[in-house]
N, C-alpha and C positions, 0 to 999 in steps of 0.2 A: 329291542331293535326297532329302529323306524323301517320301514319301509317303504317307495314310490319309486312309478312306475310312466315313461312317456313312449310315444312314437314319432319314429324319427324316418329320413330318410338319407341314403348316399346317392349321388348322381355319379353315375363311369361313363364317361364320355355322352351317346342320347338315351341310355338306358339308368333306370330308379329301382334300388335294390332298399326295398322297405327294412328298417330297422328298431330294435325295440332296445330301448336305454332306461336299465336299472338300477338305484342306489340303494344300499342299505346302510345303517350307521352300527356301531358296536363300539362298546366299555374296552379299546385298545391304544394305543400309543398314536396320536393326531398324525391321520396322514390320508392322500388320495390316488388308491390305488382305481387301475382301470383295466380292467379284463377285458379280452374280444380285439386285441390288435396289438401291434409289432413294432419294433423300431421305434426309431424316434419322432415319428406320429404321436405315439402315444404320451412321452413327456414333452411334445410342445401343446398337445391336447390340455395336459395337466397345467401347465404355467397359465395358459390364454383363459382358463374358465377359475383359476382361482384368481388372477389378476382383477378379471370383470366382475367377481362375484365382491372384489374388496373397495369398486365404486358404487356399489350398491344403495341407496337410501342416502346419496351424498356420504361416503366413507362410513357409515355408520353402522353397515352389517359387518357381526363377525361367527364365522363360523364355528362351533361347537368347538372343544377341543377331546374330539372323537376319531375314530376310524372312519371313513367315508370308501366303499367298497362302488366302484359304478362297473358292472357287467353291459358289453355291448353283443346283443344276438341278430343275425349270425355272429361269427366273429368274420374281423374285416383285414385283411392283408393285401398289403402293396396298392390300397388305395387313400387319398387324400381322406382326414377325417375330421379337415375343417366345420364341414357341413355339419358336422356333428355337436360343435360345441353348444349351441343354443337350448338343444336337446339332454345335454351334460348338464346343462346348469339348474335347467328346470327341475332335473330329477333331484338334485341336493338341495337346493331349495324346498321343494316339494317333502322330503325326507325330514326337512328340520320345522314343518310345519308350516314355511309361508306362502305356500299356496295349498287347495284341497283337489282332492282326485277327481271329485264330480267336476271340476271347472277345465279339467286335462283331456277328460273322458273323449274319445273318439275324435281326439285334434291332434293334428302334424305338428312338429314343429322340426324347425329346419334354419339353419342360419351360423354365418363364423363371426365370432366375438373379437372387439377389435382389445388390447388393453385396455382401455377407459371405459369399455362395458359396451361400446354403441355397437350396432350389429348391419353386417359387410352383406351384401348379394354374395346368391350361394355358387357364384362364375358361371353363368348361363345356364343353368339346370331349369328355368324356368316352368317348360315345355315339358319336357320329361317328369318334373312335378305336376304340374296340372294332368298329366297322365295319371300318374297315382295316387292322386284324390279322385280322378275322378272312376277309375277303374277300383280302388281298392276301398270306396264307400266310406270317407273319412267327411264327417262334416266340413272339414274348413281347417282351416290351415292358418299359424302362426309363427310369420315372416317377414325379413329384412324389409325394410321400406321401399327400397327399389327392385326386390323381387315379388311383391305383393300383386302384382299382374297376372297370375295364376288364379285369384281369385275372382268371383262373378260376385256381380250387385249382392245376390241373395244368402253367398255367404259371407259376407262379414258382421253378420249378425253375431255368427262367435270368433272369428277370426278378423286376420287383419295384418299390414306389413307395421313394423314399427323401427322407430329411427335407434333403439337400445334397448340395453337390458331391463333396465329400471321402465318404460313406459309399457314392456311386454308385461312384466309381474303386474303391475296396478289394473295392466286391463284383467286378469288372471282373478286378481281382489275384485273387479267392479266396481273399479273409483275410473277409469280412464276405456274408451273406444276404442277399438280399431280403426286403423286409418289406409286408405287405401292410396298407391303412389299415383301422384295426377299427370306424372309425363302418357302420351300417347306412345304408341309403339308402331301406330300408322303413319306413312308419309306420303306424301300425294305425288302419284306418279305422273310421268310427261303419258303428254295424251301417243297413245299406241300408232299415228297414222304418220303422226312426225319422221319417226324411223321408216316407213313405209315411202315419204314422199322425198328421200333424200337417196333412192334407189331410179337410177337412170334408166329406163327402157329395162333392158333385162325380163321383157314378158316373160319368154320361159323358163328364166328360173323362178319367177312369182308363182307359175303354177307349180311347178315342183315343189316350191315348200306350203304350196295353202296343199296339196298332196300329201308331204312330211308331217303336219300339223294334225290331217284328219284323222291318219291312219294311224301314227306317230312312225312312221319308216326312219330310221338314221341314214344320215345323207352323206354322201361322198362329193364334192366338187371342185372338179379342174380347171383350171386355166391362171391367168395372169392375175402378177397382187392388185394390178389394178381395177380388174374384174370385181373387187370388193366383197369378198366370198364372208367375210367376218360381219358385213352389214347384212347378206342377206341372212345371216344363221341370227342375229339381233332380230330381224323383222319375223321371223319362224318364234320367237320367244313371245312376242306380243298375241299372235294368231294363237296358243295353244288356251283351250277356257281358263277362266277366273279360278284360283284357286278355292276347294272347301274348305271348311271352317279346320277339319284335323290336317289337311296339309300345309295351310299358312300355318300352323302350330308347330307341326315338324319342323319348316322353313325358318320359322322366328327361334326355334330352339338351336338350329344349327349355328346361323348366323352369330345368336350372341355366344354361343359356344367359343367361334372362332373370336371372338372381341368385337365385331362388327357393327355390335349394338343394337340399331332399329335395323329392322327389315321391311323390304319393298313389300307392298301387297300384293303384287304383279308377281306372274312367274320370274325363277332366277335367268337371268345369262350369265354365264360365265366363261371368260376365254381363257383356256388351261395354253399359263405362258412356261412352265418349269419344264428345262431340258434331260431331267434325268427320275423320269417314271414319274413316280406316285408316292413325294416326298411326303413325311407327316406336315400336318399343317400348321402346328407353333410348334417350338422346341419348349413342350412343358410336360412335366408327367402325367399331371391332371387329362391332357389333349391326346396323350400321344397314338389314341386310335383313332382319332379324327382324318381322314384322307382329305387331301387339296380337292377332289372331285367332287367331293360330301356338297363342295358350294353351288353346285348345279341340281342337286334334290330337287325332285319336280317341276326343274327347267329344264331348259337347255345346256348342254358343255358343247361349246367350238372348239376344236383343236387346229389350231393353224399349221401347214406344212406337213404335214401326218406321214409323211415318206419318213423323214430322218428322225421319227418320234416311235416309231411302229415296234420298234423290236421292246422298245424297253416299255412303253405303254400299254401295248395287248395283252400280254400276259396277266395282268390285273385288270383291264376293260373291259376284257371279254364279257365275260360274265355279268358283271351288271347291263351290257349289253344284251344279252339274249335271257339274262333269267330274274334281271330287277335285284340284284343281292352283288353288295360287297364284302370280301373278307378282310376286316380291317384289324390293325395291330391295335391289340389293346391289352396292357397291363402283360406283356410279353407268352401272348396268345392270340391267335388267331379268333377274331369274332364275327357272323355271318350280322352284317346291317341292309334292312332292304333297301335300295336304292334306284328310285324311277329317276331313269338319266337317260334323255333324248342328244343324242350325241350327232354334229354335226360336224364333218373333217373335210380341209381344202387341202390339195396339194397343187404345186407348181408342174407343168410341162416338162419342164427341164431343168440343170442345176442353177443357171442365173435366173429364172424365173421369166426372163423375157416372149416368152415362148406363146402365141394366143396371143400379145399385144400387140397390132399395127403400127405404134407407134417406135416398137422399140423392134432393134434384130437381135438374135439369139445369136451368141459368142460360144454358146455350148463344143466342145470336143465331139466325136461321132461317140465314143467310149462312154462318154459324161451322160450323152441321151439316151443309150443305151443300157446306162444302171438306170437313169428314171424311171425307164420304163418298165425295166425291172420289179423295182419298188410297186410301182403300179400295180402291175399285175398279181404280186404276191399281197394287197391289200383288197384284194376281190375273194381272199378267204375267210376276211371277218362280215359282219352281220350289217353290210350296207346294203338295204331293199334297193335305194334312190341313188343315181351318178347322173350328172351332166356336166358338159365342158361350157363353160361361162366366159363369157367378152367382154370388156370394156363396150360401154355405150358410149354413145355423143353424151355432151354436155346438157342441149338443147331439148332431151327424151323425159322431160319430168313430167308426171302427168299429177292429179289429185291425188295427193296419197291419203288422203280421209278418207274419199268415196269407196278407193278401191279397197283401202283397209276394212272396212265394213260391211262390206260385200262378202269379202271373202272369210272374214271372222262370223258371218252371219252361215255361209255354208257350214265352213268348219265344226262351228256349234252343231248344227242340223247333222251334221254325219256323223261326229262324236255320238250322239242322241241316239240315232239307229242303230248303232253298233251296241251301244249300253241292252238297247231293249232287245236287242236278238241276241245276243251271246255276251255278253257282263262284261267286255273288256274290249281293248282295240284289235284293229285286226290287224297288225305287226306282231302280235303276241300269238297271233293262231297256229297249231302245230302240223304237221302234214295231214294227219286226219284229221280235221276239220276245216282245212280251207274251202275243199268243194263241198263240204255239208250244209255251212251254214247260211248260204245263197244257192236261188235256180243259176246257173249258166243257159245263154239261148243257143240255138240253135250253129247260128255261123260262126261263136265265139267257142263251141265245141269243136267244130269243124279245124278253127286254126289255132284249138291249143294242143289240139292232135300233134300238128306241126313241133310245137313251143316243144314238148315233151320229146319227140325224137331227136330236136336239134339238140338238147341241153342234157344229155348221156353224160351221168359220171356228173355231173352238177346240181346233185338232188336240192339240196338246202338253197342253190343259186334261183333254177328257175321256178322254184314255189314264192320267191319272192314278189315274181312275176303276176303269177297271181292275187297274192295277198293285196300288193298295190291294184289290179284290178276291180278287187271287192271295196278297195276305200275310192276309188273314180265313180262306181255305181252307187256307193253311198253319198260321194259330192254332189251327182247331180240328181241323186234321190229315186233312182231307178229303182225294179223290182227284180230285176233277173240281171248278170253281166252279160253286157254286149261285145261285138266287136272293136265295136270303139274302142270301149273301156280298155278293153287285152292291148290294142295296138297302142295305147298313149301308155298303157303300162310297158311295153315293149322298147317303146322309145326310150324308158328310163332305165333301161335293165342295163346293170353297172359291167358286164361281161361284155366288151367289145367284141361281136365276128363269133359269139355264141348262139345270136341267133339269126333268123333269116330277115329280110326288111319286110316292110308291110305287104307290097306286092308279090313280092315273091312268095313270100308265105299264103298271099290266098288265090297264086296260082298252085300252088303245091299242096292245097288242104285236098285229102281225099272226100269222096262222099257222106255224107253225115250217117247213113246207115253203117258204113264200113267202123265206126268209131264204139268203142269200147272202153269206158276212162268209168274205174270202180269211182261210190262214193261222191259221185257226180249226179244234182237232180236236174232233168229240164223243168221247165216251166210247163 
């Protein structure tokens, strides 16, 4: 009996499940059986790799008239085992002597065979492969032509994408190269100030979101559609830093997952338009735990309207909102995908929307403005640090959107930067015990969060939000301790209307600074 032996991989949605593909041959009645999976996977596995194997050498190969046994470990069920074929092939080839083991040794191979032998991209798995070489110590990897993008300069010394069957065996022999795919996967993005300079006046919601960006707070904001609440949650996407080298990887993996193709370099925006939750995002089995929200990974998600969205969207938002993780459907189980999603939500005044615009009168019922507000109210129990009510500006309010873009992408940087080096992560992520740990508070900003704390009984999670946005104000303007400032401009953004006291009031009602007691608090 011959025996050989390859490695292989399967891609399930952004996850790479290493696989090892076995053939033996044996003195039995000619046939290709395939151990390690189910259904009818497995005899269109069997048709597509003895079709490609019969254009081999220009028609000229023919397989033994032997038993061909291929074992696939794990075994694979209820997933696609397209991916598998190229790795199928190699191993009975390999078994009947036309390639040797040393030339196999320690390489991937990954790729679906079309009929005629030429070999197909493994459907966006790209990403998720260059993970498992690069985690699981494989030299180099031997793959589709248009999936060969996983590979770096330095490996295709033994690896390489190839356009079929017949060019991957000869490089295998050391008659033929590997060849690596010349499309880019880069695309040159509109410069970031553009989106920035086509925002009317609106000063304060520009600080709100260079605030959203630093900290990464999720934003809640109200008013009129014409207030363009969708343009500033785009301008909050531009401000968040350059992606790293392993998250545009995440990013380019999902993308072409969904068919999207090339991906931006730039963080995602994405406006979540679907009315009914958090529908799969193609109707394919391959995809089916991919979530429509997966498309804002390391962007932003805008949810426009977020009143008449709430009930059937929280329930699955939550979560990636406060703890970076989705449970997504995959292969009819539930699977936990990390998910950094800076999520930005607008709602309307009222039910026609007119509500905040000067130019229009609201026709609302007293009953109709009455559920808004309703709505309102009941969406101050998910995880928005950040609320402001938003206006239409004049026409004539445009100011340089370069300069001030840069400006504030230049803070933004710098307070990102402080937050890495004192405690590893942002400060929207800080949990009750460490908000006042990880900065001094001074002296008068003690004094009136004495206040903050009394007024905000029975809204533990609400008014530490307060603070958290405090410690990214004192990181914008590069402070050492939080001041008073800082607490009162985070006060101003605190999404709980008639929760807390206004500025004056609260620091005529601060008691004595000796009289104060707040555990877990350092001064300066």
């Amino acid at each position: 009996m011959n025996y050989f032996r390859v490695q292989s991989a399967l891609i399930a949605g952004l996850q790479s499940i290493p696989v090892e593909v076995e053939c033996v041959q044996s003195r039995r009645l000619p046939y290709l059986s395939i151990l390690g999976g189910a259904g009818n996977a497995v005899s269109e596995l069997r048709e597509r790799v003895i079709a490609a194997l019969g254009t081999l050498f220009g028609g000229k190969f023919r397989l033994p008239a032997r038993r061909f046994t291929v074992q696939i470990t794990p075994g694979v069920h209820n997933l696609p085992l397209e991916q598998l074929d190229l790795a199928v092939a190699m191993a009975i080839l390999g078994s009947c002597g036309q390639i040797s083991a040393d030339r196999v040794e320690n390489l991937l191979f990954c790729g679906r065979l079309g009929l005629d032998g030429s070999l197909a991209s493994t459907g966006g798995g790209e990403a998720a492969l260059r993970r498992l070489i690069r985690e699981a110590g494989y030299d180099s990897a031997v793959l589709p032509w248009l999936g060969s993008e996983v590979l770096s300069e330095n490996q295709l010394k033994r690896g390489g994408g190839f356009r079929n069957l017949e060019s991957a065996v000869q490089f295998l022999r050391g008659t033929e190269l590997g060849i690596r795919a010349s499309r880019s996967l880069e695309t040159e993005a509109p410069p970031p100030g553009r989106v920035w300079s086509l925002i009317r006046g609106q000063e304060r919601a520009k600080r709100l979101i260079e605030v959203a960006a630093a900290g990464k707070h999720h934003v809640l904001l109200k008013g009129a559609a014409s207030a363009r609440a969708d343009l500033l949650a785009h301008a909050l996407s531009t401000l968040l830093p350059p992606l790293r080298s392993e998250e545009a990887e995440e990013v380019r993996g999902i993308y072409a997952l969904a068919g999207f193709g090339h991906v931006q370099p730039s963080r995602p925006f994405y406006s979540f338009a679907s009315s009914s939750g958090l529908p799969p995002l193609l109707q394919d089995r391959r995809l089916s735990g991919v979530e429509e929200i997966l498309l804002a990974h390391r962007g932003v998600l805008f949810v426009d309207q977020i009143c008449e969205r709430e009930k059937m969207l929280f329930p699955a938002l939550e979560q990636p909102m406060r703890q970076g993780i989705l449970q997504a459907r995959m292969n009819e189980r539930r699977v936990p995908i990390p998910l950094d999603l800076h999520v930005v939500a607008s709602s309307a005044l009222c039910a026609c929307g007119a509500e905040g615009d000067p130019r229009l009168v609201c026709s609302c019922r007293s009953m109709e403005a009455k559920r808004v507000q309703t709505r309102l109210r009941r969406l101050l129990r998910h995880p928005f640090d950040l609320s402001l009510m938003i206006f239409p500006e004049a026409a004539d309010t445009a100011a340089d959107g370069g300069k001030e873009w840069t400006a504030a992408a230049t803070r933004v940087e710098g307070a990102r930067e402080r937050m890495e080096r004192r405690q590893g992560g942002v400060n929207a992520r800080l949990r009750e015990g460490e908000v006042f740990g990880v900065m001094p508070w001074g002296e008068k900003a003690l004094r009136l969060w004495s206040v903050v704390d009394k007024r905000a009984l029975g809204q533990r999670e609400a008014f530490l939000a307060v603070a958290r946005v405090a410690l990214t104000l004192c990181d914008l303007r590069g402070g050492d301790s939080v001041s008073e400032s800082d607490l009162l401009e985070a006060m101003h953004y605190f999404p709980f209307e008639g929760a807390l006291p206004s500025g004056r009031a609260a620091r005529e009602s601060a008691p004595e600074s000796n009289s104060i007691a707040i555990p877990n608090v350092r001064s300066p």
